[in-house]
Residue, then its C-alpha position, 0 to 999 in steps of 0.5 A: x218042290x220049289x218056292x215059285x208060285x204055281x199056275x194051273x194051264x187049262x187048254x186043249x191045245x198042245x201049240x198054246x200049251x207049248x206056248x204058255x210054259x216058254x213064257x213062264x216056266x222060268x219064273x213059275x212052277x206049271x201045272x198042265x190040264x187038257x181037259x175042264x176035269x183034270x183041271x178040276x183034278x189037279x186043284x183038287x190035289x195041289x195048292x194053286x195060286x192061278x189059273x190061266x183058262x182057255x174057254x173052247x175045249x170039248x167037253x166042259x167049256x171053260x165058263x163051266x170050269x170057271x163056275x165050278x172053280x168058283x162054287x167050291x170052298x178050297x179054290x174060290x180064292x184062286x184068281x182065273x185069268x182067261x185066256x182065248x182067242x174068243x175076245x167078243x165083249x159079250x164073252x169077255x163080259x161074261x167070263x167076268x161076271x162068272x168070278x174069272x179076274x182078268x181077260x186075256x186076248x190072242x196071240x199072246x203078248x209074253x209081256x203082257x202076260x207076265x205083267x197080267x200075272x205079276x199083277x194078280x199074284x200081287x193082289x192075291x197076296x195082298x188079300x191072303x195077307x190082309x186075311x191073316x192080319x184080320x185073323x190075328x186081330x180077332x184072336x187078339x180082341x178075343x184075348x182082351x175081351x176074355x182078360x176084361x172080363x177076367x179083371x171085372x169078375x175079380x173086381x166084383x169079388x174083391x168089392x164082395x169080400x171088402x164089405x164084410x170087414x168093413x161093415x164089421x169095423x163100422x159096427x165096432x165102431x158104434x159099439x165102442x163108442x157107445x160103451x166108452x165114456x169120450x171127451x169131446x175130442x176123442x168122439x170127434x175122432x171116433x167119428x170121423x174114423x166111423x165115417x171114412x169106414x162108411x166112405x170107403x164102403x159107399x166107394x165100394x158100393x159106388x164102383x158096383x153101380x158104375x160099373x152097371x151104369x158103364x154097362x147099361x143095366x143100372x136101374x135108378x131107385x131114386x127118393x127125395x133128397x135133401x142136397x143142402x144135408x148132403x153138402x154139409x156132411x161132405x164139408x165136415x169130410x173136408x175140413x182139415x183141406x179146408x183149415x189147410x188153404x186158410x179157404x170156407x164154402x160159402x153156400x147160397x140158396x136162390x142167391x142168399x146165404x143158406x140159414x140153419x133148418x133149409x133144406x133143397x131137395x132133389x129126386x135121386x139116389x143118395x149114394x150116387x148124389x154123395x159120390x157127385x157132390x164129394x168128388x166135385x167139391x173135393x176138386x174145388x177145394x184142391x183147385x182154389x188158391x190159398x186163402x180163397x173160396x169156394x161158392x156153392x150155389x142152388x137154385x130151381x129152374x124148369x123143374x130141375x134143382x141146379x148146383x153150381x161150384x165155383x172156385x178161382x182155379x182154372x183147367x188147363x185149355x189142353x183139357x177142357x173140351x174132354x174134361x169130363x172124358x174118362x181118364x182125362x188128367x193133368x198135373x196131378x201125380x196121383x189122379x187117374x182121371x175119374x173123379x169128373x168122368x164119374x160125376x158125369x155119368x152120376x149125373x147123367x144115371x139120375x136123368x140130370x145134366x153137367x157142364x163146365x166153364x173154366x178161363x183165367x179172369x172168371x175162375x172155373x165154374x162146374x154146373x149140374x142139374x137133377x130132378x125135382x121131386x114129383x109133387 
């Protein structure tokens, strides 16, 4: 059979039917019914791609044929063109409500029918074509959406089966340092290999609850917290950065200089709070230019404990209005863009708020909030 495009003429008629097949037998492949059941038959039997339907037949009139054409799984799709001699508005109206697509008045015009057809052939093409591209689509969400969840689950496992060993080298850790006589130096050292064992674990511990944050089942288990403690631990983390800059954090409480014994306590979780804290100041610190510092400031405001870390660098314009977008970068040949996505929505899971500043004379200023502690 060949590749044209099959019509289905539905008349009753052998003069109209002569007539349609001179029209369009050179161009289409035909299908002939004299009756609504072998029109019915034939659809049934044959992949149709139009129907041109005559509405006086004995019978079964062609509003019933349209109907039941309309009604059924395997030619609902198929466009019906009517074609007859009865062209009232009330039953050009009513052919068009009953699903048939266009309506088509004699004596015939063989050009207007042929354009009439070209038309809703188009159409009908477009759609079949718009079906198998939305089909394609969702096979392929499909496909992302099982290969997502596919990473997350090695994910979780890969972040299961990294605890163990780390929590055994963290004990060790404490074990040797215990039953061994260290000077001073070799204890320091000691130390901080025993808190980047414990850094790396709170990350692992830290990727989990992001996770659940992403996903909406995180459930905040908050405590006061003291962030000047906080702070001070993340600056020993940060101390070679530090020497290497010839730059200090200067830290302020209620605009005065911090005292040994003050404490500036918060309503949060620790992990989540030394994760905020750690990867804000670490991006202070790689931002200031050389031999300047970086300033935190702390202060309580309408319930909410404030931080603000200010440094001389300055963001680049092109990213500031998506700074705190995820996998937002610039400049940076190993960044991925989640220090400042994270701190947002660290800040946001312990119910506080986050804002950044950043121009040329004023430097870059990262300003977050989190509760109080209830009374």
């Amino acid at each position: 059979m060949d590749n044209k495009p099959k019509l289905l003429i539905v008349d009753d008629l052998p003069s109209n039917i002569r007539l349609m097949t001179a029209i369009l037998a050179s161009d289409y492949h035909l299908f002939v019914a004299t009756s609504g059941q072998a029109a019915l038959a034939i659809v049934q039997q044959h992949t149709i791609d139009l129907v041109l339907l005559d509405l006086l037949m004995p019978e079964m009139d062609g509003f019933e044929v349209c109907r039941r054409l309309q009604l059924a799984e395997h030619s609902r799709h198929i466009p019906i063109i009517i074609v007859t001699a009865q062209n009232s508005v009330a039953e050009e109206t009513r052919a068009l409500a009953m699903g048939a697509v266009d309506f088509i008045s004699k004596p015939l015009s063989p050009p207007v029918v042929l354009a009439r057809i070209q038309t809703h052939l188009g159409l009908k093409h477009s759609r079949e074509l718009l079906a198998m591209q939305s089909r394609e689509l969702a096979k392929q969400n499909e496909q992302l959406l099982q290969a997502s969840q596919m990473r997350d689950d090695v994910e979780r496992i890969m972040r299961h089966d990294l605890k163990a060993p780390l929590n055994a080298m963290i004990g060790f850790l404490d074990i040797l340092q215990q039953s061994l006589e260290l000077d001073q130096e070799q204890s320091e050292m000691f130390y901080l290999v025993s808190q980047g064992a414990q850094t790396l674990l709170n990350m692992i511990n830290l990727s989990m609850e992001l996770f659940r944050i992403e996903q909406g089942t995180f459930r905040l288990d908050a405590a006061a917290l003291d962030l000047l403690g906080l702070l001070r631990r993340q600056e020993s983390f940060l101390k070679r950065s530090l020497q290497l800059k010839g730059s200090r954090i200067c830290l302020l409480l209620e605009k005065e200089e911090v005292c040994s014994g003050q404490h500036f306590w918060v309503y949060g979780e620790e992990l989540l709070c030394e994760s905020l804290l750690g990867n804000l100041l670490k991006n202070a610190v790689e931002a200031t230019p050389m031999q300047q510092p970086v300033t935190i400031s702390l202060w309580q405001e309408g319930g909410m404990g404030w931080v603000s870390i200010h440094n001389q660098g300055m963001v680049p314009a092109e990213i500031r209005h998506i700074f705190f977008n995820k996998y937002v970068t610039y400049g940076k040949s190993k960044g991925i863009g989640l220090g400042a996505y994270s701190a947002r929505l660290l800040t946001q899971a312990q119910g506080g708020s986050i804002a950044m500043h950043s121009s040329e004379s004023e430097g870059t200023t990262i300003l977050f909030s989190l509760p109080l502690p209830p009374q």
